[in-house]
C-alpha positions, 0 to 999 in steps of 0.5 A: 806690707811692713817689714818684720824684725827677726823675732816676726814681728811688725812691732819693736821687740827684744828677742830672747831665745830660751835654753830649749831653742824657743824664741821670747819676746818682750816689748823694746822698753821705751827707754831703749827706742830710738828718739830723735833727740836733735827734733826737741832742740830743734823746736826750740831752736826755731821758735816753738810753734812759730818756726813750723816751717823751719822745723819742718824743712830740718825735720825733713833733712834729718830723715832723709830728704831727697833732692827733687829733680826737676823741680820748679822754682820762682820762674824757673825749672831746675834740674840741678842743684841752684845757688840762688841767695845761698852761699852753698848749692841747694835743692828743693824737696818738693815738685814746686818748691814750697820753702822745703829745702836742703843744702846739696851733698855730692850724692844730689847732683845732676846726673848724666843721662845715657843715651842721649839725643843731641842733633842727629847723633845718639850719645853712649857717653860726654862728648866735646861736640858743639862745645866752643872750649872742647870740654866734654859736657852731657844732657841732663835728659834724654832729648837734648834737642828739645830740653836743652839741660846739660852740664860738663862732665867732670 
C-alpha cells in the first residue's frame, strides 16, 4: 500500500485549506518536484551510455545503497567491510557481488552478535576468551564454533 500525503493522496500535492476549513488540492508543479540533480552530471561525468554501470553503482549510493552482509566476493564470503584494492573500506550492494559497491560509513560495519556460541559457552557480551593478546573480541554470527567470523570489540 502506498503511504498517503497529508492531503490523502498517493500523488504529490499541495494542500490548500480554504477560509471554511475544507482542504484543496493542486497538483506539485513540476518545477517544485524534487529532481536529483547530481544523476544528470553524473551521467555525463561517467561517459554517457558507456558508463552504465558506474552510473548505476552512484545512482544506487545516492538512494540509499545498503551494505550486503554476507556477501560473496571472488572466492571469498565477507561479513564485513573488505579493503581489497581500494584505499578505503568497501562493501558490496549485492548478495554476490557484481561491480555495485559503496565506500564503508561507520553505520555499515560488522556488528556483534549477541548471544553467541563459542565452545561450550554462550556469550551475552566481548569476551577476552581464547585470545592470545587478552583483547576483547565477539562473533560476527550466532555459532562461532561453525562459522568462525569475528572482530575485536572496540
Amino acid at each position: 500500500m502506498a503511504a498517503s500525503s497529508p492531503c490523502g493522496s498517493p500523488a504529490p500535492k499541495m494542500c490548500k485549506v480554504g477560509q471554511d476549513g475544507s482542504i484543496h488540492t493542486d497538483p506539485v508543479p513540476k518545477a517544485a518536484q524534487p529532481r536529483p540533480a547530481r544523476l544528470r552530471s553524473t551521467w555525463q561525468k561517467h561517459g554517457g551510455a558507456s558508463g552504465t554501470r558506474a552510473l548505476l553503482s552512484e545512482l544506487l549510493f545516492f538512494l540509499g545503497g545498503k551494505c550486503i552482509f554476507p556477501f560473496y566476493y571472488k572466492t571469498g564470503i565477507f561479513y564485513d567491510c573488505v579493503k581489497f584494492k581500494a584505499k578505503h573500506r568497501w562493501c558490496s550492494l549485492n548478495k554476490t557481488y557484481q561491480g555495485y559497491w559503496k565506500y564503508c560509513a561507520e553505520e555499515d560495519f560488522a556488528k556483534c552478535v549477541f548471544p553467541f556460541w563459542h565452545r561450550r559457552m554462550i556469550y551475552w557480551e566481548c569476551t577476552e576468551d581464547s585470545d592470545a593478546f587478552g583483547r576483547k573480541w565477539c562473533s560476527l554470527t550466532r555459532n562461532y564454533n561453525k562459522d568462525k567470523v569475528w572482530k575485536y570489540c572496540d
